[in-house]
Every structure is written in structure tokens, then in C-alpha cells.
C-alpha positions as CSV (number, residue, x, y, z in Angstrom):
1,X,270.6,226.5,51.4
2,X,270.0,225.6,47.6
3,X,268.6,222.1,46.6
4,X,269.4,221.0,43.2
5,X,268.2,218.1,41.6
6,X,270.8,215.7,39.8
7,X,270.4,214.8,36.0
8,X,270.1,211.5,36.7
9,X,267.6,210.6,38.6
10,X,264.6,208.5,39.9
11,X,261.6,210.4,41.9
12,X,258.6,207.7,43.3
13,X,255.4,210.4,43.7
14,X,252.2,209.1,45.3
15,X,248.9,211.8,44.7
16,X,246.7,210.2,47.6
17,X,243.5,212.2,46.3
18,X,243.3,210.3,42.5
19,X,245.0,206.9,44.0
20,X,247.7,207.6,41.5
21,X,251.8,206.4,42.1
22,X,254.8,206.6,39.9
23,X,257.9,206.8,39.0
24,X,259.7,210.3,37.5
25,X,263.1,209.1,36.0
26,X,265.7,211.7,34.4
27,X,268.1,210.2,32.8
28,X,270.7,212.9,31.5
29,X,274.9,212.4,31.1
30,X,273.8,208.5,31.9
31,X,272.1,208.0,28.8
32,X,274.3,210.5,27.0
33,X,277.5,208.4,28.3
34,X,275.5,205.0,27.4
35,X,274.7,206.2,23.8
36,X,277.9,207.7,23.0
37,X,279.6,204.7,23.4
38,X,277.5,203.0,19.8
39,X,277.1,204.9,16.8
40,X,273.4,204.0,16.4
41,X,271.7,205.7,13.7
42,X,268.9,208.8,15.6
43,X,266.0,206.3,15.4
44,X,267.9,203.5,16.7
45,X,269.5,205.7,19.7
46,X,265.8,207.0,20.3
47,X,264.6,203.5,20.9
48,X,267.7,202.4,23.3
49,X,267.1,205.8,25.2
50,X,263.1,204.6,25.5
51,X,264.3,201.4,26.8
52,X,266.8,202.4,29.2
53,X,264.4,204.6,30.6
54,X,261.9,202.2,30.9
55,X,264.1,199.5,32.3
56,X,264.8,201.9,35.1
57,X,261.6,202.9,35.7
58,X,260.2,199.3,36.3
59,X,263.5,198.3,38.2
60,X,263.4,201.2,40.5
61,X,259.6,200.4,41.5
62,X,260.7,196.9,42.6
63,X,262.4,196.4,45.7
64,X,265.1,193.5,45.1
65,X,268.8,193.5,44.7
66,X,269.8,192.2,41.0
67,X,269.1,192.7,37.8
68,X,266.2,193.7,35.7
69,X,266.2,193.8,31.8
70,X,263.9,194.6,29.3
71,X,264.4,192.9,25.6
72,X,262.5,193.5,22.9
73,X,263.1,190.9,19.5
74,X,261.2,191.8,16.2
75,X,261.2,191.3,12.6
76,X,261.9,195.0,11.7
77,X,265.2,196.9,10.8
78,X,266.0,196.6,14.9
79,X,265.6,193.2,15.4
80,X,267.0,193.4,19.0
81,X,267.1,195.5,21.9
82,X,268.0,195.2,25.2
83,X,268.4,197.4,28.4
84,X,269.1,196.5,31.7
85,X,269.0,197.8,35.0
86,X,271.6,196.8,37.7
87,X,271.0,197.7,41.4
88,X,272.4,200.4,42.5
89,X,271.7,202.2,39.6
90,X,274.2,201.2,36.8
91,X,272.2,200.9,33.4
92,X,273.5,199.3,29.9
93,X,271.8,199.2,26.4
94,X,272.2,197.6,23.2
95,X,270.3,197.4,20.0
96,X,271.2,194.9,16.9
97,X,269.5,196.5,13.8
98,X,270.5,196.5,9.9
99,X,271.4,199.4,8.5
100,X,270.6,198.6,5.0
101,X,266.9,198.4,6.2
102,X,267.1,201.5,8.3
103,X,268.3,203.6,5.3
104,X,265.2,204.9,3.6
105,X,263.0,205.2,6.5
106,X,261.2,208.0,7.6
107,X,259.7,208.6,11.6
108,X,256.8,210.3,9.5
109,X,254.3,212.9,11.7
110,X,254.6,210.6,14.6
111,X,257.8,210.5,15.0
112,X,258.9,208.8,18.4
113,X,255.6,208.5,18.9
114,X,255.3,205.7,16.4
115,X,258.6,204.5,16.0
116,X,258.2,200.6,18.0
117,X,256.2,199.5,14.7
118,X,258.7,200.8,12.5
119,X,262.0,200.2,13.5
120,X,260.6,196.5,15.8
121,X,257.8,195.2,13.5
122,X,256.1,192.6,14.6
123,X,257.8,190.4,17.8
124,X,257.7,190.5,21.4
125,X,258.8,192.6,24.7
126,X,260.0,190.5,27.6
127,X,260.6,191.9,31.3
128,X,263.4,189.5,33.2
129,X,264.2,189.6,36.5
130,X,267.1,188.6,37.8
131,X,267.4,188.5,41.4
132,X,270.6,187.7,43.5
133,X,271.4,185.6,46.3
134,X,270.8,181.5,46.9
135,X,267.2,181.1,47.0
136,X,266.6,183.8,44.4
137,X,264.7,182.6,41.6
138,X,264.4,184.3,38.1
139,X,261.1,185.8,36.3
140,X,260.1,186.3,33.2
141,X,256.9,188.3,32.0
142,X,256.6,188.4,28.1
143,X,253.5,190.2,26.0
144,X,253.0,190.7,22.3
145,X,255.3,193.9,20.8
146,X,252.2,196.0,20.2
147,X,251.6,200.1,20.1
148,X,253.0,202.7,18.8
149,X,256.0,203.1,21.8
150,X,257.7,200.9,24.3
151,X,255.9,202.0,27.1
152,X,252.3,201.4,25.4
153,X,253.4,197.6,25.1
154,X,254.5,197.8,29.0
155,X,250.8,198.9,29.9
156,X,249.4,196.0,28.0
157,X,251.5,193.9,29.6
158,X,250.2,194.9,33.2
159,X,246.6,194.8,31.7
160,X,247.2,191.3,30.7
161,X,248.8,190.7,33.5
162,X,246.7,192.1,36.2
């Protein structure tokens, strides 16, 4: 019998001999449905697809019933972004940007790679969550928007954090 894999999908790996764990996440006609539904500009839709994937990555290491989001508010063309993370599994995304700003603007050679700076600026990257049931109380982790990606200002947060 023939195992495939979904598109969508969270994998937790643990490599024993470095000390390492993590998280793979494939996120395929989920993202695809979730960014259909806006018309974002390819930068914009880039930056909701990093933080979707992010969001589920970080909520899918915790173990908790609720929700987790990840918001990110800056004084660039995308002044807000948000992505959240609903157990079981359902993921939203939304980005608030001007378009009059965006026009113009090029990724450069570092594409993706650099686009946080360019399309955020300067602001911050807050993790929330948002647990359910009575004595559940809510947390909030916030850390300077810094780095070239979403996921480099997520490691400094754990650095600061830690």
C-alpha cells in the first residue's frame, strides 16, 4: 500500500544526534484558497503566505486549544498584517497595505528574502495567544520588526525571549 502525503500539512521531526526539533509545514490549496480570496498585489500575497505559514508553524508546536495569531504593524506600504491559526487547523490572513506606495517598488536581488523591510518598514511583530476555556488566560509576546523576513524577526524574538 502507497502512502501519499497531503498538500497541506504539518510534520514535527526531532534529529536526536544534533539536539535539533521542528516543525515542516506545507501549506498548498490552503494558502492557494486563502489568497485567492484578496487580490493582493505578488509582494503583498508573498508576505501573507510567510505569515500564514509562520502562524501555523508556531501554533502547531504548542499544545493548547484556541487561537494563535501573528500581527505584524509598520510604517511601510503594508502597514498591517495578520494571520492566525485556529485549532484544528483552519488558518485566515489579511494584510492592509497602500497601493499607491506599493506601485514603484522593486523586491531587488533579494527578493523575498528582503521583502519585511520593504513592504513593513520599521514597526513591530506580535505573537497572541488566545487560549479557550474559563480559566484560560491570553498572551502576548511582541519584539522589534527587524531582518530581512518574518521568520528572522521570530528568532529574535525567542533570543530575546529565552
Amino acid at each position: 500500500m502507497t502512502q501519499t502525503l497531503s498538500d497541506d500539512l504539518t510534520l514535527p521531526f526531532q534529529i536526536e544526534q544534533c539536539d535539533t526539533r521542528g516543525r515542516l509545514v506545507r501549506l498548498g490549496p490552503a494558502l492557494d484558497r486563502l489568497l485567492s480570496r484578496h487580490a493582493y498585489p505578488e509582494p503583498v500575497a508573498q508576505l501573507v503566505a510567510e505569515a500564514v505559514v509562520l502562524a501555523a508553524t508556531m501554533a502547531t508546536a504548542l499544545k493548547f486549544d484556541g487561537t494563535f495569531t501573528v500581527q505584524a504593524k509598520g510604517d511601510g506600504p503594508v502597514s498591517l498584517l495578520v494571520a492566525d491559526c485556529r485549532t484544528p487547523g483552519h488558518l485566515r490572513g489579511y494584510a492592509s497595505f497602500d497601493a499607491g506606495r506599493l506601485d514603484g517598488l522593486e523586491l531587488g536581488p533579494g527578493g523575498i528574502e528582503s521583502i519585511v523591510p520593504l513592504l513593513l518598514g520599521k514597526g513591530y511583530l506580535a505573537f497572541t495567544i488566545d487560549p479557550e476555556g474559563p480559566d484560560m488566560e491570553r498572551y502576548q509576546g511582541i519584539v522589534e520588526l527587524s531582518g530581512p523576513t518574518l521568520a528572522e524577526a521570530a528568532h529574535l524574538y525567542f533570543a530575546q525571549s529565552e
